[in-house]
ZAMARGU-4260 file (C-alpha; in steps of 0.2 Angstrom, whole numbers, plus 5000, padded with zeros to 4 digits):
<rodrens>
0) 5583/5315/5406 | 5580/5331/5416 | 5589/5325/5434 | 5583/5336/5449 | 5586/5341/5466
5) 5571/5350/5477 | 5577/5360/5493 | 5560/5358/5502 | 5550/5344/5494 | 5536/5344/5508
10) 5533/5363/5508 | 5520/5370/5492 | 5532/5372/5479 | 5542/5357/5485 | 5527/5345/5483
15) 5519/5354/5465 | 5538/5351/5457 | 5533/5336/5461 | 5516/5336/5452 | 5528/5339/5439
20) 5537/5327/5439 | 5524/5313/5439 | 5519/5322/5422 | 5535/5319/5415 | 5541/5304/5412
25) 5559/5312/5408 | 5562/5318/5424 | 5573/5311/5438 | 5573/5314/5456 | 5591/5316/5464
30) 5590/5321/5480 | 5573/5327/5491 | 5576/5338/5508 | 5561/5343/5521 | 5562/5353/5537
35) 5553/5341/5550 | 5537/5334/5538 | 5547/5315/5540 | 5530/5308/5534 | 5528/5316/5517
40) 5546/5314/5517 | 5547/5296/5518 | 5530/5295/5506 | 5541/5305/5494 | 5558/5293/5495
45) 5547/5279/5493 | 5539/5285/5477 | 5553/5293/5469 | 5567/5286/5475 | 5580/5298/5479
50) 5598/5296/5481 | 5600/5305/5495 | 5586/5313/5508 | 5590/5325/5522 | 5581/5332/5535
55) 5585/5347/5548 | 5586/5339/5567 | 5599/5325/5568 | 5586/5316/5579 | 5573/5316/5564
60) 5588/5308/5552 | 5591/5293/5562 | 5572/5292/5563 | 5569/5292/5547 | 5587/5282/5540
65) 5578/5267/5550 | 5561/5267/5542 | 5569/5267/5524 | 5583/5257/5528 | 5575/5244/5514
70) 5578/5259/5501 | 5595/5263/5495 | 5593/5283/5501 | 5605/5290/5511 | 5598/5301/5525
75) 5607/5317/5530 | 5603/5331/5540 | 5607/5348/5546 | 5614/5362/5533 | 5628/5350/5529
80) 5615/5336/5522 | 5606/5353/5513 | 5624/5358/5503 | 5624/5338/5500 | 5606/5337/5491
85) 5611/5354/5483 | 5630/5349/5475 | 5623/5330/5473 | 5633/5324/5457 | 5620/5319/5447
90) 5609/5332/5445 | 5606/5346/5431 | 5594/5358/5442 | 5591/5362/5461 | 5573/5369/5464
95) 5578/5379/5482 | 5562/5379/5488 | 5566/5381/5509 | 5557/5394/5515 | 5567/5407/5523
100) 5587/5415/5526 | 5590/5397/5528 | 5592/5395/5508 | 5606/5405/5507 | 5621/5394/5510
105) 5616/5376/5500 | 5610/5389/5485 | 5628/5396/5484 | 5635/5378/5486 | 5624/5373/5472
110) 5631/5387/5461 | 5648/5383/5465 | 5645/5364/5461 | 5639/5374/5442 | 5621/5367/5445
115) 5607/5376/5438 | 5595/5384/5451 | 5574/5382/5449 | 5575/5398/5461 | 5557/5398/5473
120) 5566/5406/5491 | 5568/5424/5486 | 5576/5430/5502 | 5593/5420/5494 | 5594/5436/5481
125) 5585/5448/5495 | 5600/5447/5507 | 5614/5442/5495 | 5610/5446/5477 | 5625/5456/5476
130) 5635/5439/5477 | 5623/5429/5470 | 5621/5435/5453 | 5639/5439/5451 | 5644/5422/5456
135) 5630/5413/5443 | 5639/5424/5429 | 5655/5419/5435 | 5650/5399/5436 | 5640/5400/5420
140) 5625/5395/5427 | 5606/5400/5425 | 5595/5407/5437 | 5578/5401/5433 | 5563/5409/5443
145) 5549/5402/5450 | 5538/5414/5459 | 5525/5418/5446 | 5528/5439/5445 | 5546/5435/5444
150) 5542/5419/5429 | 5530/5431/5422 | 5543/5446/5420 | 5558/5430/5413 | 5542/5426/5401
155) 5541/5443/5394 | 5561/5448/5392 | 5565/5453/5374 | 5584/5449/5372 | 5584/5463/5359
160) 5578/5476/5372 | 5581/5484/5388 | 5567/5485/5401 | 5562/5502/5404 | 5552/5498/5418
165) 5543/5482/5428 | 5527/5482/5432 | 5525/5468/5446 | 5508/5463/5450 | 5498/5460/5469
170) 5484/5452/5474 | 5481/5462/5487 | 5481/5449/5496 | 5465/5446/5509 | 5466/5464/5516
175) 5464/5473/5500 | 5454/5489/5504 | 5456/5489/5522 | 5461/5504/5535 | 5474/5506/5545
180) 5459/5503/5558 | 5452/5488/5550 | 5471/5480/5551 | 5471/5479/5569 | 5458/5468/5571
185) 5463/5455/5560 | 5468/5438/5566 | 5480/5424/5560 | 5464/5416/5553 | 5459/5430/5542
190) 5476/5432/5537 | 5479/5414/5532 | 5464/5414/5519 | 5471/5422/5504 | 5456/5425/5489
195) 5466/5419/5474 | 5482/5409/5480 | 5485/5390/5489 | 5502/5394/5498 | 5510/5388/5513
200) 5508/5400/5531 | 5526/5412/5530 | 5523/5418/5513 | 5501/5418/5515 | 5505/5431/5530
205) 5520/5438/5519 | 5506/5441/5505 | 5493/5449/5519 | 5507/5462/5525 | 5510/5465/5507
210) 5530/5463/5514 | 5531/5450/5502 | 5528/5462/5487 | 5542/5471/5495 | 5553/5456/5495
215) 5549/5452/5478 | 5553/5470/5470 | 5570/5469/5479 | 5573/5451/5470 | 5565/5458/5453
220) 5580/5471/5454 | 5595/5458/5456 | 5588/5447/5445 | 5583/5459/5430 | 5597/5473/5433
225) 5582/5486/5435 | 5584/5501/5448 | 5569/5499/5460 | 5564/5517/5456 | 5558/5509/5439
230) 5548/5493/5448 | 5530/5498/5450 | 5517/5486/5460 | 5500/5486/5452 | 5486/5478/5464
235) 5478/5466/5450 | 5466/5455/5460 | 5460/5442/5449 | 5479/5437/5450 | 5478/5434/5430
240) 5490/5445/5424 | 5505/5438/5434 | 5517/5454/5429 | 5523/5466/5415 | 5537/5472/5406
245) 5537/5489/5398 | 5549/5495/5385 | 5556/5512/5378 | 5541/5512/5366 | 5528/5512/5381
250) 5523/5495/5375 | 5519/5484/5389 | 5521/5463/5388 | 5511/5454/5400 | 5510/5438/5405
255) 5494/5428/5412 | 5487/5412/5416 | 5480/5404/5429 | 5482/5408/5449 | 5492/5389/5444
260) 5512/5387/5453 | 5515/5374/5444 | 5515/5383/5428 | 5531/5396/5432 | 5539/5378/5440
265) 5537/5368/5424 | 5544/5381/5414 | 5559/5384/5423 | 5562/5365/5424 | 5559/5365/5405
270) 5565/5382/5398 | 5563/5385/5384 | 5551/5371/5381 | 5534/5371/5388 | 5523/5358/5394
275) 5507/5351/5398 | 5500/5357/5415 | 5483/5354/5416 | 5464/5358/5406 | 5463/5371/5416
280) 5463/5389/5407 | 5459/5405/5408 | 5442/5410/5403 | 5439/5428/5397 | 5423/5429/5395
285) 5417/5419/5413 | 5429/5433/5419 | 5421/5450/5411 | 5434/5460/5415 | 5451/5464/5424
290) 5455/5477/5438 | 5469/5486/5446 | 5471/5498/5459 | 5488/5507/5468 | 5494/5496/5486
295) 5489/5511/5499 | 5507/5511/5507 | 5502/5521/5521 | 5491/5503/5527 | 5502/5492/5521
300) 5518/5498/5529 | 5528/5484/5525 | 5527/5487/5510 | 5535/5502/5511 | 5547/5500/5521
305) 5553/5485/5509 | 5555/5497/5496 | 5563/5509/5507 | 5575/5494/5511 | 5577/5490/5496
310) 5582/5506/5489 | 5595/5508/5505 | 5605/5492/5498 | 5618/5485/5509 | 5614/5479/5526
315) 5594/5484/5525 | 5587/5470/5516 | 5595/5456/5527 | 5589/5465/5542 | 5570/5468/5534
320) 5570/5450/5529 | 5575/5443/5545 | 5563/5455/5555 | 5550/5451/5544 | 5554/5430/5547
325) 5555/5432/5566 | 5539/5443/5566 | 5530/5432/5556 | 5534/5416/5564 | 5527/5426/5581
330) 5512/5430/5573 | 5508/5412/5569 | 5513/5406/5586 | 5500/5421/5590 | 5512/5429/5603
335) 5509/5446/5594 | 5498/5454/5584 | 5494/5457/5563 | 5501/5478/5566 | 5516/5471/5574
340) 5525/5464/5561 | 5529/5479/5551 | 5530/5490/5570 | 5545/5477/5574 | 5554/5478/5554
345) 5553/5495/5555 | 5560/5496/5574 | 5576/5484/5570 | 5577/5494/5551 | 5579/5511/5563
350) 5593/5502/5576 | 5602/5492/5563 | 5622/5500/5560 | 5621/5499/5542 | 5636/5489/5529
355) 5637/5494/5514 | 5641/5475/5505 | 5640/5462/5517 | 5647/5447/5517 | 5640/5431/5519
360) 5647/5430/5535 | 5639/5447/5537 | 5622/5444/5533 | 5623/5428/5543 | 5629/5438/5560
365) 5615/5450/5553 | 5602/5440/5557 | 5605/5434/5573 | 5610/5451/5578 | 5589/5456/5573
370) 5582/5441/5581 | 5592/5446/5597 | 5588/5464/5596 | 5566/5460/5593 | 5567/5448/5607
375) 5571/5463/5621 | 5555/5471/5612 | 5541/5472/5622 | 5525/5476/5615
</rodrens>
C-alpha cells in the first residue's frame, strides 16, 4: 500500500493526485491540506478519508472540524497543521503541491521526518535548494519531481552518464511571438488562456511571463547538479516534447507525451513502475510535425532576469521569487499591469543587499523585506 500526503489537495495538481488515486486501488490517502477551498476540501475528506485535514485561517478549521465532525479527521490549520499533514506518521510520500514560498517550511519538516517528497512547488528548491538537496542526501530520502520539464529530464537520466547539458522545453505560453508593444496591452484574460496547458492562475501568468521558465531552470540546477550556463530553453509549442537531456556524445534523450499532469505525478508516486493514465496518446501523424523557436528574452524579461538570478546564487532567487508572487498576485487583483510584473522583479533584484547562503531564516526575512519594499512602488 502506497500511503500519501497532498500539500494542496484543492489546487491542480492537488486534485489530479488525486485522479490518481481513484486509479489505484493500492493507494492510501494520509493527510489532505487546502488553502481556503473548505468545499472541495470537505468533498475530498469525505471521499478519502483522511487522518488529518488542515486548512490555513483558524476561523476556516473550526468551520470545517464542525461539518466533519461525524468523520474521524482531525482538522488543523496554520503552518503548524501544514508540518502535521507533511510529518504525519503513516505516510510513505508527501506530494507538496501549495503554491508559492509558503511550501518551504512543512517540505523541510517532511524531509526531516525521512518522508519521500512528490515535489510540484518549485519555489521550495528556487529559494532554498542549497539546504534542500543537501539535507535529502543527508536523510536518505528521494526527491521525485512532478513538473513535466523537470519529470521529463528524471525520465531521461542515464545513471551511467553525466549530463552535458539540459534542454528544458516552453510553451511559449499565450504570448509566443508578441512584441514588446503587443505586451502592453494584454490583460489578465489573455493571460489566463494558455494554448496547451489546464493550470491554476499563479503559475498560467507565471507561464505568460515566461518567469516561470526561469523558475524552473533555477530548480533544474539544484535538482540535476547542472550549471545554469549548460540549461537551454527551447520554445516547443505543441508541448509534446516535455524536455531533453544531452550527453558527451551530442546525443539527446527526450521525453514526450501528452500536455497530461497526471502522467509526471503518477510516475513519481510510482517510480520506477509506471501505470495506467488514460487512452489518451500521442498521435504523430494527426500532429505532422514538431516546432521550436528561441524565448526572445528581450520581450520576455522575466525570463531573463530569472536566469540572471539564477546565475547570481545566494539571495537573488528568494528575492525574484517573491517579487515575482507579490507582482503576480497584483496582476490578478488587476491593481497593475501584464509589463509590471517583470518592471517590479527587476526593481527589488536592483535594491536587494545580496547574502551569499541564506538561511531559512534569511530567506523568510527575504521575503517580507521584498513585499515591503514593492508596496512603496508606485507605478
Amino acid at each position: 500500500m502506497k500511503r500519501i500526503s497532498i500539500l494542496g489537495s484543492t489546487g491542480s495538481i492537488g486534485t489530479q493526485t488525486l485522479d490518481i488515486v481513484r486509479l489505484n486501488d493500492d493507494v492510501s490517502v494520509e493527510a489532505l491540506s487546502a488553502h481556503k477551498n473548505i468545499d472541495l476540501l470537505e468533498k475530498q475528506i469525505r471521499e478519502f478519508r483522511p487522518k488529518v485535514a488542515t486548512i490555513w485561517e483558524e476561523a476556516d478549521a473550526k468551520l470545517l472540524s464542525d461539518r466533519i465532525k461525524d468523520t474521524d479527521t482531525k482538522v488543523c490549520f496554520g503552518m503548524e497543521g501544514l508540518t502535521e499533514a507533511a510529518t504525519i506518521e503513516g505516510a510513505d510520500i508527501v506530494v507538496t503541491a501549495v503554491v508559492g514560498m509558503i511550501g518551504i517550511e512543512p517540505t523541510i519538516a517532511a524531509i526531516k521526518a525521512k518522508k519521500d517528497i512528490a515535489l510540484a512547488n518549485k519555489e521550495t528548491l528556487v529559494c532554498a535548494g542549497h539546504i534542500i538537496m543537501p539535507l535529502a542526501k543527508k536523510m536518505n530520502i528521494n526527491i521525485y519531481p512532478v513538473d513535466s520539464e523537470h519529470s521529463a529530464i528524471f525520465q531521461c537520466l542515464d545513471k551511467n552518464n553525466p549530463i552535458k547539458k539540459i534542454l528544458l522545453t516552453a510553451s511559449g505560453g499565450p504570448f509566443r511571438g508578441y512584441t514588446k508593444e503587443q505586451l502592453q496591452k494584454v490583460t489578465l484574460e489573455d493571460a489566463l488562456k494558455h494554448p496547451n496547458w489546464s493550470m491554476g492562475k499563479k503559475i498560467t501568468v507565471d507561464s505568460a511571463t515566461m518567469v516561470n521558465k526561469g523558475l524552473e531552470i533555477i530548480e533544474a540546477s539544484h535538482l540535476f547538479g547542472v550549471d545554469i550556463d549548460n540549461i537551454e530553453v527551447v520554445i516547443q509549442k505543441e508541448s509534446i516534447i516535455h524536455s531533453m537531456v544531452e550527453f558527451k556524445d551530442n546525443g539527446i534523450i527526450a521525453q514526450l507525451g501528452t500536455p497530461d499532469m497526471r502522467l509526471p505525478i503518477s510516475y513519481a508516486l510510482f517510480y520506477p513502475e509506471r501505470r495506467y493514465i488514460s487512452d489518451e496518446r500521442v498521435n504523430f501523424f494527426k500532429l505532422n510535425s514538431l516546432n521550436f523557436s528561441k524565448p526572445d528574452l528581450d520581450v520576455f524579461e522575466g525570463l531573463r532576469l530569472a536566469i540572471t538570478a539564477g546565475k547570481e546564487g545566494g539571495s537573488a532567487p528568494t528575492v525574484l521569487n517573491a517579487a515575482n508572487e507579490w507582482a503576480v498576485e497584483k496582476f490578478l487583483k488587476k491593481k497593475i499591469r501584464f509589463i509590471d510584473i517583470p518592471y517590479l522583479i527587476g526593481k527589488a533584484l536592483d535594491a536587494h543587499k545580496f547574502t551569499k547562503n541564506p538561511s531559512i531564516s534569511d530567506i523568510l526575512l527575504l521575503r517580507k523585506w521584498t513585499e515591503e519594499y514593492l508596496e512603496r512602488i508606485k507605478i
